[in-house]
C-alpha positions in Angstrom: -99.0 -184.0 -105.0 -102.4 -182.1 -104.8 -104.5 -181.9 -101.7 -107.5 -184.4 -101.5 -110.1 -181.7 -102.4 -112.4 -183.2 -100.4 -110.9 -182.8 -96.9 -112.1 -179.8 -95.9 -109.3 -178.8 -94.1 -110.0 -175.4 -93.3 -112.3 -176.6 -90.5 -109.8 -178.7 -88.6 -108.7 -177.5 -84.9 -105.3 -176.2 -86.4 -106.7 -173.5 -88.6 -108.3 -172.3 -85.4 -104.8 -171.1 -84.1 -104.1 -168.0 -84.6 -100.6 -168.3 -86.0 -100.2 -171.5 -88.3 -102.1 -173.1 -91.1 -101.8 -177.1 -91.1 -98.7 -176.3 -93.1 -97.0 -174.8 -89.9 -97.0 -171.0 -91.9 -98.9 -167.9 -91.3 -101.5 -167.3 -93.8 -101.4 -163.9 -95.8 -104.9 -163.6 -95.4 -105.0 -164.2 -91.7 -102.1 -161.6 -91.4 -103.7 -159.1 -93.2 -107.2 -159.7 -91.1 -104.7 -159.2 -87.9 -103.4 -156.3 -89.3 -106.4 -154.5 -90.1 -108.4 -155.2 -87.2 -105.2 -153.8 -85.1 -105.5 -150.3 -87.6 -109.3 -150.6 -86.7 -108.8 -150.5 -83.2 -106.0 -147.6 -83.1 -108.1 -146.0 -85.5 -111.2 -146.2 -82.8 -109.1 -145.2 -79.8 -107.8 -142.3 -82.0 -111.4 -141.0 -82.3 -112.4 -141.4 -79.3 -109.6 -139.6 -77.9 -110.4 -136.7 -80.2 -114.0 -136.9 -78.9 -113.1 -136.8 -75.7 -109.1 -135.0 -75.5 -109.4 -134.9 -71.7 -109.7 -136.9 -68.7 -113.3 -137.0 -67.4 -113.3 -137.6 -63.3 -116.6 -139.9 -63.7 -119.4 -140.4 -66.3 -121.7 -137.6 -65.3 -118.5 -134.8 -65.7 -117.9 -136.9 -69.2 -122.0 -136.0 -70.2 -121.5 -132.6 -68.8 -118.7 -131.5 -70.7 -120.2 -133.5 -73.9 -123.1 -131.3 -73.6 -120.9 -127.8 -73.3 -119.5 -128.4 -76.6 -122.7 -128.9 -78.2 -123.9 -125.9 -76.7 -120.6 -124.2 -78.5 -121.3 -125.8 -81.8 -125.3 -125.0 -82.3 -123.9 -121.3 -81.0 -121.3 -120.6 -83.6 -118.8 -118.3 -83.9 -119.9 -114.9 -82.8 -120.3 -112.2 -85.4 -118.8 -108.8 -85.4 -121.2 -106.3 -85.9 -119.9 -103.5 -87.0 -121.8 -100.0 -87.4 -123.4 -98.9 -90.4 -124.9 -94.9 -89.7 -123.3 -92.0 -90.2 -125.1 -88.4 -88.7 -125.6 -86.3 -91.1 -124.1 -83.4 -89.1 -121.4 -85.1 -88.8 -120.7 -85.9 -92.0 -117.9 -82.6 -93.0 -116.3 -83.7 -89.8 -115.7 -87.7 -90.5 -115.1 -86.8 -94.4 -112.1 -84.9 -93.2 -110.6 -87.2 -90.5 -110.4 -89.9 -92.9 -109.2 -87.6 -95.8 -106.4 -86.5 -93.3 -105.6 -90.3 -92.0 -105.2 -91.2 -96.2 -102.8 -88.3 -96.9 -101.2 -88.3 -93.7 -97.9 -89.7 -95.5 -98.1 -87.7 -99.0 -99.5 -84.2 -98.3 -97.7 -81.8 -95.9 -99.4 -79.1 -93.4 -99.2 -76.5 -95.6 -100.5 -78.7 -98.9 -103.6 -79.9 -96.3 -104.5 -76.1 -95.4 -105.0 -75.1 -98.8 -107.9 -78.3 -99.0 -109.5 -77.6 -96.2 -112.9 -78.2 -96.4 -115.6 -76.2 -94.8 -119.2 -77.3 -93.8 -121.3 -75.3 -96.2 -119.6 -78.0 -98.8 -121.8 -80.6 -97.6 -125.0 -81.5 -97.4 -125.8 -81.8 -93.2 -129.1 -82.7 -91.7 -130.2 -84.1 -88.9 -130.8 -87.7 -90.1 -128.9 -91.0 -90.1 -127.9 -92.6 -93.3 -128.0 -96.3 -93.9 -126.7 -96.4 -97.2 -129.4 -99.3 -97.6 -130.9 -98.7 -101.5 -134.1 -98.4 -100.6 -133.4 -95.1 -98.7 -131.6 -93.6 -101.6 -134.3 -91.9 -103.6 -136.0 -90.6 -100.5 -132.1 -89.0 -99.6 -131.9 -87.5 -102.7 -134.9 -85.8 -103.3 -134.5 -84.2 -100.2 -130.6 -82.9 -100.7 -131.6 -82.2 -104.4 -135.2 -80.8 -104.9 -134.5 -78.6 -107.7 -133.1 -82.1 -109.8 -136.0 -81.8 -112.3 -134.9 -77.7 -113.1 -130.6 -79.1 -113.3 -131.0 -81.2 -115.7 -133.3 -79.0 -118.0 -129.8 -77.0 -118.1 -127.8 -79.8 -119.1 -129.2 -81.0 -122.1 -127.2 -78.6 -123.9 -123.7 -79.9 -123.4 -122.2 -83.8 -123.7 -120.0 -85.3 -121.3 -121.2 -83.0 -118.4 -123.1 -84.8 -115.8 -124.6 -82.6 -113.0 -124.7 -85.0 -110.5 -121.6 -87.7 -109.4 -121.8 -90.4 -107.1 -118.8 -92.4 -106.3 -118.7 -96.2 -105.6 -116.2 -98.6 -104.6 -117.5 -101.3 -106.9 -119.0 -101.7 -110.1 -122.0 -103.9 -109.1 -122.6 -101.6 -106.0 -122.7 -98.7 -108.9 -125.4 -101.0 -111.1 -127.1 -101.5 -107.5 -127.0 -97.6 -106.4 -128.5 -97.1 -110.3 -131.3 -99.4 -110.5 -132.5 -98.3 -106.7 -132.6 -94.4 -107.9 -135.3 -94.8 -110.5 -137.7 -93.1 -108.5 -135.0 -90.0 -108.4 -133.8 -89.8 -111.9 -136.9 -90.3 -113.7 -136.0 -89.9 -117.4 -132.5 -88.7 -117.1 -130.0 -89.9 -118.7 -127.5 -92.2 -116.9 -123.9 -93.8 -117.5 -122.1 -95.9 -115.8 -118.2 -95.0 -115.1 -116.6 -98.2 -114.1 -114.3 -100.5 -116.2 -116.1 -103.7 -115.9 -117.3 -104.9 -119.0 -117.0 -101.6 -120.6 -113.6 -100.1 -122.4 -112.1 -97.2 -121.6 -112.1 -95.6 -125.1 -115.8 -96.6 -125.7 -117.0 -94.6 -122.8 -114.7 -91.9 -124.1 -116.5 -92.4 -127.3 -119.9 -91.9 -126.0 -119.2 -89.3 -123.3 -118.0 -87.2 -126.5 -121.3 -87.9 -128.5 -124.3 -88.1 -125.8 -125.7 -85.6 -123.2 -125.7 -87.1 -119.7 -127.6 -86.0 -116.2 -126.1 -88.6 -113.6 -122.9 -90.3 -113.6 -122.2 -93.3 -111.4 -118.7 -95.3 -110.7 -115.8 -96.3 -109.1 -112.9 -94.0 -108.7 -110.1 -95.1 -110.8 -112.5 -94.6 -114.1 -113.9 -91.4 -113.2 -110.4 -90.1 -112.7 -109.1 -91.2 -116.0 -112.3 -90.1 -118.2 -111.8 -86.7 -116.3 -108.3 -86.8 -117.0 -108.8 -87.0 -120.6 -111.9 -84.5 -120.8 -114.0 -86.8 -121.8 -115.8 -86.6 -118.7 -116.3 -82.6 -117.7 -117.5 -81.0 -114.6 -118.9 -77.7 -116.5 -122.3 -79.1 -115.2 -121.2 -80.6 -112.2 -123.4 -79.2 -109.0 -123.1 -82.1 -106.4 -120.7 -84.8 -105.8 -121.9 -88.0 -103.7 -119.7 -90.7 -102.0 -121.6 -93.8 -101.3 -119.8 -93.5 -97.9 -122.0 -95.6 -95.7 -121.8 -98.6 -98.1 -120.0 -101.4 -96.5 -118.7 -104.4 -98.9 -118.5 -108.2 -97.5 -115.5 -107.6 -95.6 -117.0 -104.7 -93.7 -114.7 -102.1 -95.6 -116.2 -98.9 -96.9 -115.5 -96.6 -99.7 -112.2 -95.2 -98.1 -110.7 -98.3 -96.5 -110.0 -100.5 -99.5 -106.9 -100.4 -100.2 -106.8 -100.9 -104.0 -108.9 -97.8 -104.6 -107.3 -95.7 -101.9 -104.8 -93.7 -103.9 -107.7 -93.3 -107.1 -110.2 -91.6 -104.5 -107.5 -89.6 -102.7 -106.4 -88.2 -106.7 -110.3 -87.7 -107.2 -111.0 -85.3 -104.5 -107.5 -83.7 -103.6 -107.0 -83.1 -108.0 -110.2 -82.8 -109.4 -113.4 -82.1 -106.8 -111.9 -80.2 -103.4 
């Protein structure tokens, strides 16, 4: 038989015990209440214990120690700074150290005196590069003041830059060739890097158009060269964007995926 519907039994003293309806059984609901404020409390003394993961000898060491870690927090991690000049004088020096270090493993004694380089291969002075774009112009007029006279030369052959400059990355090559405008003037520029563009259309128009400035990453340069559609009959000055760190801090020489293309670029084809 039903229940009278009108004895509102849920506010008799027996529903106020915590274990038995007037029918002498636990309620689901009243279970399930019990058992979620019991997760709520271990879920509270969880967090606090994270908050505070040791034990504090009185309330003013708790507030002191709070206070370190916020100090840690708004401080952050510290960042590595790592340097970014090279000395021009230096320059043949560091070039060759690093060249060595790359070959160490592939080239013997004998193979490594025969590519020695000498200082009158570079281009020394006094100041401290950057490699910061806005300094690129101004570092190239200087190294190359007779540019304008070069590439009144070249406009006789295609494929036959007079001036290389290496990258490690195709959008550090459309960076370095945007930020020379004020060097190159009217010249005539391509971009050697695979991004975007196919090998055999570069070959295509190496073969067709006269070109003053090459820019690009190592790996395409040595294959265009390789095939002859790039040619160095022209070719006065070579350029490795050498103070150019990417995000990771790495430059030109310590990536390892374009390693072995720049060591086969200037062992091969440029020393």
């Amino acid at each position: 038989m039903a229940d009278d519907l009108g004895d509102e039994w849920w506010l008799n003293d027996e529903e106020n015990d915590e274990s038995f309806t007037p029918n002498g059984k636990k309620t689901f609901q009243k279970k399930t209440v019990d058992k979620l404020k019991k997760k709520k409390r271990h879920y509270s003394d969880e967090t606090n214990a994270e908050k505070d993961p040791v034990a504090y000898e009185n309330e003013e060491n708790k507030q002191e120690t709070r206070a370190k870690v916020r100090k840690r927090r708004r401080r952050g991690n510290k960042v590595e700074t790592v340097e970014k000049t090279i000395d021009g004088l230096k320059a043949p020096e560091i070039f060759w150290s690093l060249f060595c270090n790359l070959t160490v493993s592939k080239l013997t004694a004998l193979e490594l005196e025969d590519l020695t380089v000498e200082d009158k291969m570079f281009f020394t002075d006094p100041s401290v590069h950057t490699g910061e774009l806005h300094e690129l112009s101004p570092y190239l007029n200087q190294i190359l003041p007779s540019w304008s006279t070069l590439t009144s030369k070249i406009d006789k052959k295609s494929g036959a830059p007079g001036l290389l400059i290496i990258t490690s990355a195709a959008t550090r090559a459309t960076d370095v060739v945007r930020a020379m405008a004020d060097f190159r003037g009217t010249c005539k520029v391509v971009k050697l890097f695979s991004k975007h563009i196919k090998l055999e259309e570069q070959e295509e128009y190496l073969e067709k158009h006269v070109v003053h400035l090459g820019v690009g990453t190592p790996n395409r340069i040595c294959k265009l060269m390789k095939s002859g559609a790039l040619r160095l009959s022209n070719l006065k000055s070579v350029i490795l964007d050498w103070t150019w760190r990417d995000a990771k801090q790495r430059r030109l020489m310590d990536i390892p995926e374009i390693q072995q293309d720049l060591v086969t670029l200037l062992k091969d084809i440029i020393l």
